[in-house]
Every structure is written in structure tokens, then in C-alpha cells.
N, C-alpha and C positions, 0 to 999 in steps of 0.2 A: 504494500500500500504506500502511494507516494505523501511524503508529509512534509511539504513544504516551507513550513513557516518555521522558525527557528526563535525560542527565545530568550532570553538575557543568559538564562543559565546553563544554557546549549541543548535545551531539551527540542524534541520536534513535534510541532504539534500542526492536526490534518485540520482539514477544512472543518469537518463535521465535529471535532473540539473546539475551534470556534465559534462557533454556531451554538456549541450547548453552553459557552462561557457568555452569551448575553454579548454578540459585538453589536456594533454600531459603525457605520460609516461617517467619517465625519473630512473634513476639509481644511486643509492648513493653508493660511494666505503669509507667505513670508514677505517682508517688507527689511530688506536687511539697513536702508539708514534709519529705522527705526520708526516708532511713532508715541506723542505724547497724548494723552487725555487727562483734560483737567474736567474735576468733578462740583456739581455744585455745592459740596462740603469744604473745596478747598484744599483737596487731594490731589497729586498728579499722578497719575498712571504711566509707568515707561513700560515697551516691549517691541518685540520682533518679529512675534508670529499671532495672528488673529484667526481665530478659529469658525465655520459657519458648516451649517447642520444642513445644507442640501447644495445640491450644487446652483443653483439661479443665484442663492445668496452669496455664495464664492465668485460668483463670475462677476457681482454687483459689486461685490469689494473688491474684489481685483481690477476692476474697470476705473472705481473711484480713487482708489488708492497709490494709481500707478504701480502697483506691486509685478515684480518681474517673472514670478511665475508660484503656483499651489498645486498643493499635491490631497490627493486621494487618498485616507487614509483609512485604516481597520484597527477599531480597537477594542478592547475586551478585558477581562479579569489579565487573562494571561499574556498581555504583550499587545503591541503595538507595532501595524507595518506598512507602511507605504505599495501602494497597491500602483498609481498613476500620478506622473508630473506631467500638469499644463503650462507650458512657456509661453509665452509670445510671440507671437510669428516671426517678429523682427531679431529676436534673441535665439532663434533655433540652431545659431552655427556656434555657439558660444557654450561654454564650459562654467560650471557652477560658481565656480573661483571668479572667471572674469567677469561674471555675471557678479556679483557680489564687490569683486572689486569697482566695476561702475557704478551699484547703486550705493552704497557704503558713502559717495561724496554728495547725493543727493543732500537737501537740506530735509529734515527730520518732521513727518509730517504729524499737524495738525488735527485732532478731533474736535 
């Protein structure tokens, strides 16, 4: 039986382990210069990666945000894996490094 998924402590675990572990699909929008959210408490939120629960809403922050590319992800009791990465058309000849290294000098966006 093939068991694809590998996790943290090298164990391997099938599809159908998944599945009985409650995953969930969920969506990573990475924004590598960053983003600030001030709150109306007077809080500021810093981070790197914004998370959204179907894909229209990932494509809506991705769009908003200028974020250079999100990934597909699966997660569960037992681990977490990347399943698919969306780039941008324009960035599809480019390496995650260089890709990071041009958004990195972006200025730091605003919520």
C-alpha cells in the first residue's frame, strides 16, 4: 500500500489516515515583505503568511495583496503538507529564493 505522506517523526501515513484524522484543506497566502494590522485596541499584528479557508478567498487575497504566490495545503491531527503552489504567471520562471529575494524589498503592507 503506497503511503505517501511522511510526518515530522518519519512515520508514513496513507491517504485514508488522513481522512480518519479530521483534515481540512486550507490555503497559505505568503507575502514575504511582510504585513502589518493595527487593531482597534491599539494592537499591531506582524506576519508573513495569511491563511483563507476556500480557494475564491485565497485568490481574493492574493489579488489584493500582491502576494507572489499560495499554496494548497492539508492539514490534520497528524501533520501538515502542501499539496499545490499557485504563482503568478509572471513569476513562473523564477525560483522561490528569487522570488523572495524581490518581494523581501517591497514596502511592508498595510491592513
Amino acid at each position: 500500500m503506497k503511503k505517501p505522506f511522511i510526518g515530522k517523526n518519519g512515520e508514513r501515513y496513507s491517504l485514508t489516515d488522513i481522512r480518519k484524522a479530521k483534515s481540512e484543506i486550507v490555503y497559505w497566502i505568503y507575502l514575504p515583505q511582510g504585513y502589518r494590522k493595527e487593531r482597534s485596541d491599539g494592537r499591531v499584528s506582524l506576519g508573513s503568511i495569511m491563511v483563507a479557508r476556500n480557494l475564491k478567498q485565497a485568490n481574493r487575497l492574493f489579488n489584493r495583496l500582491n502576494a507572489p504566490y499560495f499554496e494548497r495545503m492539508i492539514q490534520c491531527d497528524l501533520g501538515r503538507w502542501a499539496l499545490k503552489a499557485f504563482v503568478r504567471s509572471d513569476l513562473n520562471h523564477l525560483t522561490l529564493d528569487e522570488i523572495y529575494e524581490q518581494y523581501i524589498q517591497l514596502p511592508q503592507v498595510q491592513l
